[in-house]
C-alpha positions in Angstrom: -15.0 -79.9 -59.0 -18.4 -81.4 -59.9 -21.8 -80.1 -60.2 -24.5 -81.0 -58.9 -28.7 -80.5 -58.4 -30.0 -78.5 -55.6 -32.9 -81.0 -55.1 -30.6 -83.9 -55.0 -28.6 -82.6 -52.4 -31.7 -81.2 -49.9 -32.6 -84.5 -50.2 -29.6 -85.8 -49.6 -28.9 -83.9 -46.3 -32.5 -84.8 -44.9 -32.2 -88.1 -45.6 -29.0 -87.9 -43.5 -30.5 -86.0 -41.3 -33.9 -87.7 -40.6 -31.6 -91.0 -40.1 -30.2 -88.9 -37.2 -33.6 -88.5 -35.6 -34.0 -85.5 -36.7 -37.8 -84.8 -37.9 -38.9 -84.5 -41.3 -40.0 -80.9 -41.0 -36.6 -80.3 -38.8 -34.6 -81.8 -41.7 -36.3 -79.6 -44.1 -34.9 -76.5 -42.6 -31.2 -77.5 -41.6 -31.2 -78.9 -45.4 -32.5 -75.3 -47.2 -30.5 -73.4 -45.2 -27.5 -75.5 -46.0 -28.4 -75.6 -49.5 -29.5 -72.1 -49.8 -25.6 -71.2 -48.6 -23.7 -73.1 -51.5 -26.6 -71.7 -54.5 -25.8 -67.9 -52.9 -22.0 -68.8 -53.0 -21.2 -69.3 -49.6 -19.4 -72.4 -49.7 -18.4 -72.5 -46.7 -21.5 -72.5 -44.5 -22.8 -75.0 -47.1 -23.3 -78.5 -47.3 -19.9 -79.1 -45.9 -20.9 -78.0 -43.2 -23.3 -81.6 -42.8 -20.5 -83.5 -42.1 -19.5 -82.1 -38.7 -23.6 -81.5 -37.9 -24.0 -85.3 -38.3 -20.8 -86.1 -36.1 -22.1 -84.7 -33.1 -25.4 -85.6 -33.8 -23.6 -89.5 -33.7 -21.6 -88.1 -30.9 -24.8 -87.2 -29.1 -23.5 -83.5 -28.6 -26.0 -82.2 -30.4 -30.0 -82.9 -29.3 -31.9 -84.1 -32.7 -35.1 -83.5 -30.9 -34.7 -80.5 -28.6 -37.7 -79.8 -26.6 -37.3 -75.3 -27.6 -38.9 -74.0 -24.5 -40.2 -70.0 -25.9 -41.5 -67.1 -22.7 -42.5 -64.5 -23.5 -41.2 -61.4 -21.6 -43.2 -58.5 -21.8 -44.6 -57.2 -24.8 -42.0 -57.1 -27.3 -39.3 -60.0 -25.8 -38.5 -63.1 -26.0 -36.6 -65.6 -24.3 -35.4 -68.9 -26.0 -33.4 -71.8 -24.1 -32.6 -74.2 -27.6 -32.4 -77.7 -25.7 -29.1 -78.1 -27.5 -30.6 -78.3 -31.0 -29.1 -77.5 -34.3 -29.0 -73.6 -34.7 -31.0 -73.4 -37.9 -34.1 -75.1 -36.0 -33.9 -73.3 -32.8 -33.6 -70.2 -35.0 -36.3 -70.8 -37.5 -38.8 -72.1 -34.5 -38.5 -69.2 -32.1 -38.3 -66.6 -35.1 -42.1 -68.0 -36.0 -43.1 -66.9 -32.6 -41.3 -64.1 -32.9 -42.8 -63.2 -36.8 -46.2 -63.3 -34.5 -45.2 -61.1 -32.2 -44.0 -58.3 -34.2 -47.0 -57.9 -36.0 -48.9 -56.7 -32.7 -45.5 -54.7 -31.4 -44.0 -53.2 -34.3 -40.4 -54.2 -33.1 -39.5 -57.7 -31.5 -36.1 -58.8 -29.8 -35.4 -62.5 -29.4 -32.4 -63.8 -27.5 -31.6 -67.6 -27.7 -28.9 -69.5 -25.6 -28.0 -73.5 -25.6 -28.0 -73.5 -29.5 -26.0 -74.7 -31.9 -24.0 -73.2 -35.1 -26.8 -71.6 -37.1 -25.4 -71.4 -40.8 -25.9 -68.0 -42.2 -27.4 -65.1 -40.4 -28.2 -64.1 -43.9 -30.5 -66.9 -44.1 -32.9 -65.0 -41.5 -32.7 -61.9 -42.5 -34.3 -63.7 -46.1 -37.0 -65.2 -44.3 -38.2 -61.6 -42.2 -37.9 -60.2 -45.6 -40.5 -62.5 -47.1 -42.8 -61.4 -44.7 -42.3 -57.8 -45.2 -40.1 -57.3 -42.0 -37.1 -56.1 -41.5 -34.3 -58.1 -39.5 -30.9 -57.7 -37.6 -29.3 -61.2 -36.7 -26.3 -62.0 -34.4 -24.7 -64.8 -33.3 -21.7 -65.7 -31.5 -18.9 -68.6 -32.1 -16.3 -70.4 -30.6 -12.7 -68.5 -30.5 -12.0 -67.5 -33.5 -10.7 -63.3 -33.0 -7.5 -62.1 -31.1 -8.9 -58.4 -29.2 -6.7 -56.1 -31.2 -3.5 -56.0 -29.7 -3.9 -60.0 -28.9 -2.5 -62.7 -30.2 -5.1 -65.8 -28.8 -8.5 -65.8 -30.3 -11.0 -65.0 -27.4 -13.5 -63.8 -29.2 -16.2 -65.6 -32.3 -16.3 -64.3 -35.6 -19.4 -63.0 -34.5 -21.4 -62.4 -37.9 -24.2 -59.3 -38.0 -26.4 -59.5 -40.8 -28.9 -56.9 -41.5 -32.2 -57.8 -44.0 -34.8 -55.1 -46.0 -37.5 -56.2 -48.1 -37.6 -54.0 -51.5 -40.5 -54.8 -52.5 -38.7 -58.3 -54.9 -37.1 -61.1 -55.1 -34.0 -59.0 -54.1 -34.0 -57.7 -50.9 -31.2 -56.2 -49.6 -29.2 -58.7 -47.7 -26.1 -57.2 -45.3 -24.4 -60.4 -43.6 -20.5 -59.7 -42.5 -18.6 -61.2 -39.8 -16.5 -58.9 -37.2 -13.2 -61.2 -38.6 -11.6 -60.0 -41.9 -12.7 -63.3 -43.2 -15.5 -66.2 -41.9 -13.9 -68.6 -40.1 -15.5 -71.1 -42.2 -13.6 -70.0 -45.3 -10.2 -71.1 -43.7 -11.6 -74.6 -42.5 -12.7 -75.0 -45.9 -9.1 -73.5 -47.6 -7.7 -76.2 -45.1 -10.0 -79.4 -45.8 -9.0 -78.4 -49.6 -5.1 -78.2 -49.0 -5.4 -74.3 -50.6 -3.6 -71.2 -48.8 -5.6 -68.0 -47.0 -4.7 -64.3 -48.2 -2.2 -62.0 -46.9 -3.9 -60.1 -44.0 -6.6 -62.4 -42.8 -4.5 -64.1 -39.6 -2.0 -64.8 -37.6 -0.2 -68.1 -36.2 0.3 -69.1 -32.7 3.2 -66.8 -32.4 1.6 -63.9 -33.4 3.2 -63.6 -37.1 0.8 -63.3 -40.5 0.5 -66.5 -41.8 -1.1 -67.8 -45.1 -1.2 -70.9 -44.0 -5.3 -72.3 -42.9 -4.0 -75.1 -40.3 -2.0 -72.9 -38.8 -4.6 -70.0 -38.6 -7.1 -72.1 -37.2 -3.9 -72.9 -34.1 -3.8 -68.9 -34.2 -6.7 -66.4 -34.5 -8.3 -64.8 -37.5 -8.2 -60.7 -37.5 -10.7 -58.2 -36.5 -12.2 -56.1 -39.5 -10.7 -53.2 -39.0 -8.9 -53.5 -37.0 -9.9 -52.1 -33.3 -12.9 -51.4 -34.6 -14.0 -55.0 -35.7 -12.8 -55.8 -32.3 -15.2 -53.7 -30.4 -17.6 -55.1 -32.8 -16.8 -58.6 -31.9 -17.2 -57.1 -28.2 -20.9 -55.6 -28.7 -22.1 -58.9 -30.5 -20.4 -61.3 -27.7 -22.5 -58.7 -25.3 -25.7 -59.5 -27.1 -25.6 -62.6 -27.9 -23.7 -64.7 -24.9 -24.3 -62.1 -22.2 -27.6 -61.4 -22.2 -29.0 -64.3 -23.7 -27.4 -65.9 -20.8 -25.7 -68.5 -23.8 -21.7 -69.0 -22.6 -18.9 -66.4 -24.3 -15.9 -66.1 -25.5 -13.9 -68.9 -24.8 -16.3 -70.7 -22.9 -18.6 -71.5 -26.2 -17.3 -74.8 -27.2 -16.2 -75.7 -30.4 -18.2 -78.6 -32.3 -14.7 -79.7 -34.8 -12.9 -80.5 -31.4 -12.9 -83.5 -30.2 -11.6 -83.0 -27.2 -15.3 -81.9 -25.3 -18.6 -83.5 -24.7 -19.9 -80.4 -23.6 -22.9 -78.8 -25.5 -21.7 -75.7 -27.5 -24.2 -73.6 -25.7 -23.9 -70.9 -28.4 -26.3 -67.5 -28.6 -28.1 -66.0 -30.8 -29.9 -62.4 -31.0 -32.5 -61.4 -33.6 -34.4 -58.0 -33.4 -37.1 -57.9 -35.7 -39.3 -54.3 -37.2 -42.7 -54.8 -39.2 -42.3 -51.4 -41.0 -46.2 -50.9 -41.4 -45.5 -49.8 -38.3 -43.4 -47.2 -38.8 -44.9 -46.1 -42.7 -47.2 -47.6 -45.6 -44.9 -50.7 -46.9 -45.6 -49.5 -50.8 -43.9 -46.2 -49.4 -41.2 -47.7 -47.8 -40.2 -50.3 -50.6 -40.3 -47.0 -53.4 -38.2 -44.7 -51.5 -35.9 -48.0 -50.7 -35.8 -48.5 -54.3 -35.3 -45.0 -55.1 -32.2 -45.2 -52.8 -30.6 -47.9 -54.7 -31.3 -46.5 -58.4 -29.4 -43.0 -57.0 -27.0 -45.0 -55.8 -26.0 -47.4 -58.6 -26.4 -44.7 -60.7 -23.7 -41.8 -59.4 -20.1 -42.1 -61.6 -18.0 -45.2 -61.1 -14.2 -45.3 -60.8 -12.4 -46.8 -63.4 -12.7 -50.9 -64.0 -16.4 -50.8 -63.0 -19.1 -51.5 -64.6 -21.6 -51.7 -61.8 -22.6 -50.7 -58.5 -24.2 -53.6 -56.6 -25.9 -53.3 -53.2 -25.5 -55.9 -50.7 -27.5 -58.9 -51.7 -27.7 -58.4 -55.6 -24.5 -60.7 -55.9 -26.4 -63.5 -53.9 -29.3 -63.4 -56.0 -27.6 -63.7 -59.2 -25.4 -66.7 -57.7 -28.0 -68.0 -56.6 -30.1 -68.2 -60.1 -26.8 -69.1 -61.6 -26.5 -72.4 -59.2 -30.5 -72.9 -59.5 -29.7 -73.6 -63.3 -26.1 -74.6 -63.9 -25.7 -76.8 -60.7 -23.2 -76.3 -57.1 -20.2 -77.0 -57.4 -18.3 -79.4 -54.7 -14.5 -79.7 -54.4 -13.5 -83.7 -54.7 -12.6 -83.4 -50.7 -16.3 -81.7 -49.7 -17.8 -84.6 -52.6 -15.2 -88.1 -50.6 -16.5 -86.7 -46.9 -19.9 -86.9 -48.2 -19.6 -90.0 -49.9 -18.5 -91.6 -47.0 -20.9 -89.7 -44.8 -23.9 -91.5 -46.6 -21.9 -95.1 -46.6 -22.0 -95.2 -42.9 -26.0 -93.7 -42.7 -26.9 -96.2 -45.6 -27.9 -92.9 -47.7 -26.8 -92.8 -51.2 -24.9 -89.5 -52.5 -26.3 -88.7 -55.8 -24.2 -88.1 -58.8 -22.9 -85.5 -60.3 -24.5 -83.6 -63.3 -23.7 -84.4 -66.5 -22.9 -81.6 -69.0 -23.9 -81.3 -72.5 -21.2 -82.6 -74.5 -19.2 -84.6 -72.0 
């Protein structure tokens, strides 16, 4: 493992990105959001994820310039076809319209179809809260969940992340995918020759396994069992139904080689400006009021503290602002020779007092 600066690396990602065709203002978002994943902890929708984004970018499965047609339907809807872009830029470009909207209807819903992997719904949910909104984000994914009782994955992972401004720089951030685990944790336990948990999936056969390659052959495992299943359900409903994106099986997974065909993932955003609903000072003291009587009822033995969703991210992501990310030697050689082929130097790694 290495460290290294958050600057270095957004720059790093656009540059690759920008020699892709992608814009500069494009680039700018696929690269925060990236970014923003590995300083919050989330490794695994990080700057890893660049590699496979560039590939298919090469490949010319994914649109660098996608022409993001956004109608209106309504008052309060709207309806996105993504041109095949990357997620994060179909995502961030129809939410703008949709941060306009809002303000007129008090509550917006925006489903996209013919996009691309989106990074974190969290991501989002960050961005509504900056504006003093409050967001719900879904997306679906290739096959990645048996249906309980199943042993093929049919459905995504199928994240649903929730987002409420407090009134600071920590808003309360709910971002959980249907699966026991994200998907992306196992490719990355894979690419880094490590093993998966007891209980997060099952091979080809049916049987637990801790081994990532041959989870990735099987499926991962609903949360909860049934009940993370009939999640998985409602957000495939949402998001590839009536987005009119594909489902299930039919979305196309961008780390197989075997298919040209666009992903055609969807996502589904509903959005509330809660001005609407009460005065925002009022909202963000009661809110806050919530969490102190929360943190502050009797722990069980071994804790220290009761953390809301999203307080963890925040102090990750100060953490990384200051100390560096860190990048496994495999994430660090993929990179490397990502920026050989794009003539696009990968910077170095910090160096630590002392050393």
């Amino acid at each position: 493992m290495a460290l290294f600066d958050k600057e270095q690396l957004k720059k790093f990602c656009q540059d690759i990105l920008m020699k892709l065709n992608v814009s500069h203002e494009n680039a700018e978002v696929v690269s925060d959001a990236l970014v923003k994943a590995n300083l919050e902890g989330i490794d695994s929708h990080g700057i890893s994820r660049l590699v496979v984004y560039s590939k298919r970018l090469m490949d010319n499965r994914i649109n660098p310039k996608p022409n993001i047609s956004v109608k209106k339907k309504g008052t309060s809807v709207l309806n996105v076809d993504g041109d095949n872009g990357l997620g994060q830029i179909v995502s961030y470009h129809a939410l703008n319209k949709a941060f306009e909207m809002v303000k007129e209807t008090g509550v917006a819903a925006v489903g996209i179809r013919n996009s691309n992997h989106f990074g974190t719904a969290s991501y989002f949910c960050q961005i509504a809260c900056e504006r003093h909104l409050a967001a719900i984000a879904f997306t679906n994914s290739p096959p990645g969940i048996a249906p309980w009782g199943g042993r093929r994955a049919f459905f995504g992972t199928n994240p649903i992340a929730f987002g409420f401004p407090t009134g600071n720089d920590k808003p309360i951030i709910i971002d959980l995918s249907t699966s026991v685990a994200a998907r992306g944790k196992i490719i990355l336990a894979a690419k880094q020759g490590e093993s998966i948990p007891d209980g997060w999936a099952i091979n080809e056969e049916g049987n637990m396994t801790n081994d990532p390659n041959e989870a990735l052959q099987g499926a991962v495992l609903p949360l909860g069992g049934a009940k993370g299943s009939a999640l998985a359900l409602a957000v495939e409903i949402l998001t590839g139904i009536l987005t009119g994106a594909s489902f299930g099986p039919h979305i196309n997974n961008i780390y197989q080689e075997q298919s040209n065909a666009p992903a055609n993932v969807g996502h589904f955003f509903i959005l509330f400006d809660i001005e609407k609903f009460m005065p925002l000072e009022q909202f963000t003291q009661t809110i806050n009021l919530l969490l102190h009587e929360m943190k502050d009822i009797p722990k069980v033995p071994g804790v220290e503290e009761i953390r809301y969703p999203g307080e963890r991210r925040k102090r990750e992501l100060d953490k990384r602002s200051s100390e560096g990310i860190s990048l496994s030697k495999d994430v660090q050689k993929e990179l490397i020779e990502l920026g050989d082929t794009l003539n696009v130097t990968f910077p170095n790694p910090l160096v630590r007092e002392g050393k």
